[in-house]
DRENVODO-532340 format. One record per residue (C-alpha): residue in one letter; y, x, z; residue number from 1. Coordinates in steps of 0.2 Angstrom, whole numbers, plus 5000, padded with zeros to 4 digits. Example, Ala and Ser with C-alpha at 12.3 -4.5 7.8 and 13.67 -1.06 7.14 Angstrom:
residues 2
+------+------+------+------+-----+
: code :   c2 :   c1 :   c3 : pos :
+------+------+------+------+-----+
:    A : 4978 : 5062 : 5039 :   1 :
:    S : 4995 : 5068 : 5036 :   2 :
+------+------+------+------+-----+
This chain:
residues 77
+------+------+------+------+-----+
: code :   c2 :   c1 :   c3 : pos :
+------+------+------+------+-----+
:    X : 4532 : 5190 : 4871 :   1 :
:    X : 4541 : 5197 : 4856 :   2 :
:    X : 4561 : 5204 : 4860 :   3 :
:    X : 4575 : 5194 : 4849 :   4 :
:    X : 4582 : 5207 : 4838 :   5 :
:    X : 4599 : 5210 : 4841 :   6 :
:    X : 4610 : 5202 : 4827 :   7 :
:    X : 4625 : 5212 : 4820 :   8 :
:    X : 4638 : 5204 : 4827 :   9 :
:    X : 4637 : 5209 : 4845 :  10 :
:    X : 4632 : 5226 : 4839 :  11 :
:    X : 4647 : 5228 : 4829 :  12 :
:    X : 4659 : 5219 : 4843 :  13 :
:    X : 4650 : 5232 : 4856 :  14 :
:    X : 4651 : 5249 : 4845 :  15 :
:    X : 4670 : 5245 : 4844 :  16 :
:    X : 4672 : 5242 : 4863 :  17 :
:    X : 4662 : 5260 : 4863 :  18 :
:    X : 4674 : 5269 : 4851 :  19 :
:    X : 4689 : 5261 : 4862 :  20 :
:    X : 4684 : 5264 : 4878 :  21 :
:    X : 4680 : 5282 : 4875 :  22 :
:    X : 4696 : 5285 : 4867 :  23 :
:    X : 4704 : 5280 : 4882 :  24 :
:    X : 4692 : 5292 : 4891 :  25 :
:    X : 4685 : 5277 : 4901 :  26 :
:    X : 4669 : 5275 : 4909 :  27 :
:    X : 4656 : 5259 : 4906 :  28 :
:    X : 4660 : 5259 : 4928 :  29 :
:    X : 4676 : 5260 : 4924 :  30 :
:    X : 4676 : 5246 : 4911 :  31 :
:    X : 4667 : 5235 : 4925 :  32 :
:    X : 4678 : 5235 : 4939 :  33 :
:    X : 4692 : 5233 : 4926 :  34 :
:    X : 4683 : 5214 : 4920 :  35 :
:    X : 4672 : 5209 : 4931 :  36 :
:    X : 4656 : 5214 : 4928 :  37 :
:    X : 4642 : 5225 : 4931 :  38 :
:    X : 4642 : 5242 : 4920 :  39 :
:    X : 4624 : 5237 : 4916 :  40 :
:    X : 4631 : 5220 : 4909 :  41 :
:    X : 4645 : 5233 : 4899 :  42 :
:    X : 4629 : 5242 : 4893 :  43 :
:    X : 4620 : 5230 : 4886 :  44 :
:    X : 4638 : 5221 : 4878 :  45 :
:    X : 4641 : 5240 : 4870 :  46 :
:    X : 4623 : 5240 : 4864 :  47 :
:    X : 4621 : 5223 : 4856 :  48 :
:    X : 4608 : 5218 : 4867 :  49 :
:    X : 4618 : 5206 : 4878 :  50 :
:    X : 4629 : 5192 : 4869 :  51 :
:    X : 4646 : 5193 : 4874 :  52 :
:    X : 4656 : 5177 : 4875 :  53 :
:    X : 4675 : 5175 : 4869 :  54 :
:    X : 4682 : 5174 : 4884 :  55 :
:    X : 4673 : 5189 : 4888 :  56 :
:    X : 4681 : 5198 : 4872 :  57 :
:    X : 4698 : 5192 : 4878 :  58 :
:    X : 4696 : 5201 : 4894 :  59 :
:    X : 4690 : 5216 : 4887 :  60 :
:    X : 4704 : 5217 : 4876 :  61 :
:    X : 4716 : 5211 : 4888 :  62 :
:    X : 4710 : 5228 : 4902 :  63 :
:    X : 4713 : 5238 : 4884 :  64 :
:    X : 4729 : 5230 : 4881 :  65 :
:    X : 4725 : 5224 : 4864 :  66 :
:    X : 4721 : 5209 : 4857 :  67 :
:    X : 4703 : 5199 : 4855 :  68 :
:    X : 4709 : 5203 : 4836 :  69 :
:    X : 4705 : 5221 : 4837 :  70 :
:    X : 4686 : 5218 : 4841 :  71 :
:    X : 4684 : 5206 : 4828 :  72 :
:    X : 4692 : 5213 : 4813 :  73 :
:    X : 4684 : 5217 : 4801 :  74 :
:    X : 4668 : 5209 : 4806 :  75 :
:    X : 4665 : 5194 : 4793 :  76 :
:    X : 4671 : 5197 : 4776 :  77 :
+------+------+------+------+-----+
């Protein structure tokens, strides 16, 4: 069985949930209790390896307190 490679988008979306949660000196734990899911699950969002849905970006952002906007700027051109 041959792995999907991981497409840009969720590695871009999860590299900025990266850069904001350490700015914030946040843990991936610490992101997971904050939304609801396992820091495994966090990993793998940050990673690009697990899709992440948009009400899963909303709720990130929200434990941030940004906007889904901030995670997806920049991304299509």
């Amino acid at each position: 069985m041959t792995a999907k490679p991981m497409q840009p988008i969720y590695v871009l979306i999860g590299a900025k949930i990266v850069h904001t949660r350490e700015a914030i000196g946040w843990t991936q734990q610490d992101l997971a209790k904050r939304i609801g899911l396992t820091r495994a699950s966090v990993a793998n969002i940050e990673t690009g390896r697990q899709r992440i849905l948009l009400h899963d970006v909303e709720t990130i952002a929200r434990a941030f307190q940004t906007t889904p906007k901030h995670f997806l700027k920049g991304i299509w051109t």
